[in-house]
C-alpha positions as CSV (number, residue, x, y, z in Angstrom):
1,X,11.1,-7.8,0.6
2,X,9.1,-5.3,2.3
3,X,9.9,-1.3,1.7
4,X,8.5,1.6,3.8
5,X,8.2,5.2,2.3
6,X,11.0,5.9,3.7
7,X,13.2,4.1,1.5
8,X,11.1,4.1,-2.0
9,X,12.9,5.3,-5.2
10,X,10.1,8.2,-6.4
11,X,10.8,9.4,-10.0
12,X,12.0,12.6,-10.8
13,X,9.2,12.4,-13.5
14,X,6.5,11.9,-10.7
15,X,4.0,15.1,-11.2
16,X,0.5,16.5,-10.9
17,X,-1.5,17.1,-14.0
18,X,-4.9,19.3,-14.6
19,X,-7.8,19.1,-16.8
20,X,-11.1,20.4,-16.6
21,X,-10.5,22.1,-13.1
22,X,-9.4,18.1,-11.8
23,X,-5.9,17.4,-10.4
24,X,-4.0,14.2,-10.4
25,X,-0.7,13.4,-9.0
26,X,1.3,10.8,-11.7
27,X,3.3,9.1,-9.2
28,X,6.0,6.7,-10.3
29,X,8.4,4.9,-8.5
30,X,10.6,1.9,-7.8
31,X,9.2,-1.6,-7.5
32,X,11.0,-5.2,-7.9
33,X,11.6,-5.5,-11.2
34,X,10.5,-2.3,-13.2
35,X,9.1,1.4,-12.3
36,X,5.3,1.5,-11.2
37,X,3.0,3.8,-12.2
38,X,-0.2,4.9,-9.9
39,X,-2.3,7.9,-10.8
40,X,-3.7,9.3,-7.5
41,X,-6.7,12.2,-7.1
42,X,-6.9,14.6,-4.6
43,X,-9.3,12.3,-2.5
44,X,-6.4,9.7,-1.9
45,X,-8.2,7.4,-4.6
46,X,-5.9,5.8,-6.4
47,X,-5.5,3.7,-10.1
48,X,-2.6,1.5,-10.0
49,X,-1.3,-0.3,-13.1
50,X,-0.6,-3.9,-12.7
51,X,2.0,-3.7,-15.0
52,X,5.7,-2.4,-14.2
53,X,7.5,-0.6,-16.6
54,X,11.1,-0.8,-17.7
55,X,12.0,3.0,-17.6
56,X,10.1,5.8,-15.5
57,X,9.7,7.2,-18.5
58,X,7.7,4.6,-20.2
59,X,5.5,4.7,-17.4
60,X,4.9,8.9,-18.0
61,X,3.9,8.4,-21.2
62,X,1.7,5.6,-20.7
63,X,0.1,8.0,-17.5
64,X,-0.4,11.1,-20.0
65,X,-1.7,8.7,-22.8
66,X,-4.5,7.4,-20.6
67,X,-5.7,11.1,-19.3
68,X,-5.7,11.8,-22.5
69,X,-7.5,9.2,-24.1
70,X,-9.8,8.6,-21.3
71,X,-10.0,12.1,-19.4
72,X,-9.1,13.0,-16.7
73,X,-12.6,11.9,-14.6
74,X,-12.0,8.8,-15.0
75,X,-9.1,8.7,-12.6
76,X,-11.4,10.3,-10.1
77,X,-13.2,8.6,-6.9
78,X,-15.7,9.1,-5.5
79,X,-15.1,12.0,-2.3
């Protein structure tokens, strides 16, 4: 089944998030079987979990666990 962006199911919980003058959007939306989460910089780089999740939810916290455990530069590529 292929999807276009026209038709993806984004999360209401899909947001940006700041740290040390950085900004990241969380994105999360609908995949086959779960909600996926991607954490994308302002250069379009992007770290996608391989993973899906069973509730949008689940896949926020995990998203705001890993910035904060790892920081926030480590979701950043290279310009």
């Amino acid at each position: 089944m292929s999807t276009t962006e026209d038709n993806i199911e984004q999360s209401p919980l899909t947001q940006t998030y700041s740290a040390n003058e950085q900004t990241v959007t969380i994105d999360i939306y609908k995949g086959e079987s779960g909600w996926i989460l991607e954490i994308v910089d302002a250069g379009n780089n992007s770290t996608l979990w391989e993973d899906e999740f069973a509730t949008d939810q689940e896949a926020l916290d995990e998203a705001l666990a890993a910035l904060s455990e790892e920081g926030i530069d480590c979701f950043i590529g290279p310009a």
